[in-house]
N, C-alpha and C positions, 0 to 999 in steps of 0.2 A: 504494500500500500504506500505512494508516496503522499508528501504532506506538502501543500503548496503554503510556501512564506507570503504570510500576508504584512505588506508595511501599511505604514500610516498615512499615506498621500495615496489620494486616489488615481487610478491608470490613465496613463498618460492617453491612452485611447479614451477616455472618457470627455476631456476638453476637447479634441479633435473633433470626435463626432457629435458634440452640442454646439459647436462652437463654428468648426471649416466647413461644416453641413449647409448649417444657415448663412453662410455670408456674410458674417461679421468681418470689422476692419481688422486689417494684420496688430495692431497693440493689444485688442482682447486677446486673440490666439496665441500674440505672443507669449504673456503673462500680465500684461499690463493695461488690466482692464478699468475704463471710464464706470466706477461703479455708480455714482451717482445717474449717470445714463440708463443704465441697465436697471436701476430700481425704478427709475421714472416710468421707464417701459414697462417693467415686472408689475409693479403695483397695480396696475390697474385690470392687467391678467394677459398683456401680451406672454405668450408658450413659448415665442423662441424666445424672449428677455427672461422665462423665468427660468427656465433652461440651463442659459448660459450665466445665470446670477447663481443656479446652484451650485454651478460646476463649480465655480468663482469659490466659492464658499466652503464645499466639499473640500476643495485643492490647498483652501488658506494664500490664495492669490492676491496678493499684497492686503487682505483681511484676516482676521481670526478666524482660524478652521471654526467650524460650526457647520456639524453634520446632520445636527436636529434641524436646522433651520435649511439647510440643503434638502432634506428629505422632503421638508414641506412644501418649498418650490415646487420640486420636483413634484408630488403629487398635485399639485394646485396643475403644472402643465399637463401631467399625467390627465386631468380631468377634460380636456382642453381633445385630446387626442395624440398629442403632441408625439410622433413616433421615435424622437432623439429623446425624449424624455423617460418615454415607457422601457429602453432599451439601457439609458444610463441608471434609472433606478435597480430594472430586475439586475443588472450585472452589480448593484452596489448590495442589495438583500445578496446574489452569489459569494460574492466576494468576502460577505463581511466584514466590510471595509468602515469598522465604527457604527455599525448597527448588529443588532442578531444578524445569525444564521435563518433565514426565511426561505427556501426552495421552493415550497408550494407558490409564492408571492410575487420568488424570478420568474415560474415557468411560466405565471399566468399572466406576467408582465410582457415575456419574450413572446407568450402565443399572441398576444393583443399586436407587438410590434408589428409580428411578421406579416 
């Protein structure tokens, strides 16, 4: 049985595909995200601002990691349809990445995406 290392920063595939999907400017994807922008857009329920404010957050990209408050993004986009959302969260319930172990939560996350 091997044992996958899990670190404390979320996969680097996870800001790519919330982030180079939508088309945001190259300073978000780089790491250098306009957060003020992003919550301007987030607030009011744009999916790909809330998206990419999770990621932001998830990652601790130039803010304080906060994964409780990534999760909720994320679900708020999740509600939304948002398919980088349903795909960043089920891989964050996979991963365990600062939340429980959820499987049944990814799968149902990954079948919505696909």
């Amino acid at each position: 049985m091997s044992h996958r290392k899990h670190s404390s920063a979320a996969p680097r595939t996870l800001i790519l595909g919330a982030l180079a999907v939508e088309g945001w400017p190259a300073d978000i994807r780089s790491g250098s995200p306009d957060l003020a922008g992003l919550r301007a857009r987030a607030d009011p329920g744009d999916a790909a601002a809330l998206t990419a404010l999770a990621v932001v957050l998830l990652r601790g990209e130039g803010v304080t990691r906060n994964v409780n408050e990534a999760v909720r993004l994320s679900e708020r986009a999740v509600s939304h349809g948002h398919v980088p959302a349903l795909f960043n969260l089920a891989t964050l319930f996979e991963t365990r990445n600062g939340v429980p172990a959820n499987p049944a939560r990814a799968f149902e996350l990954y079948r919505r995406a696909s």
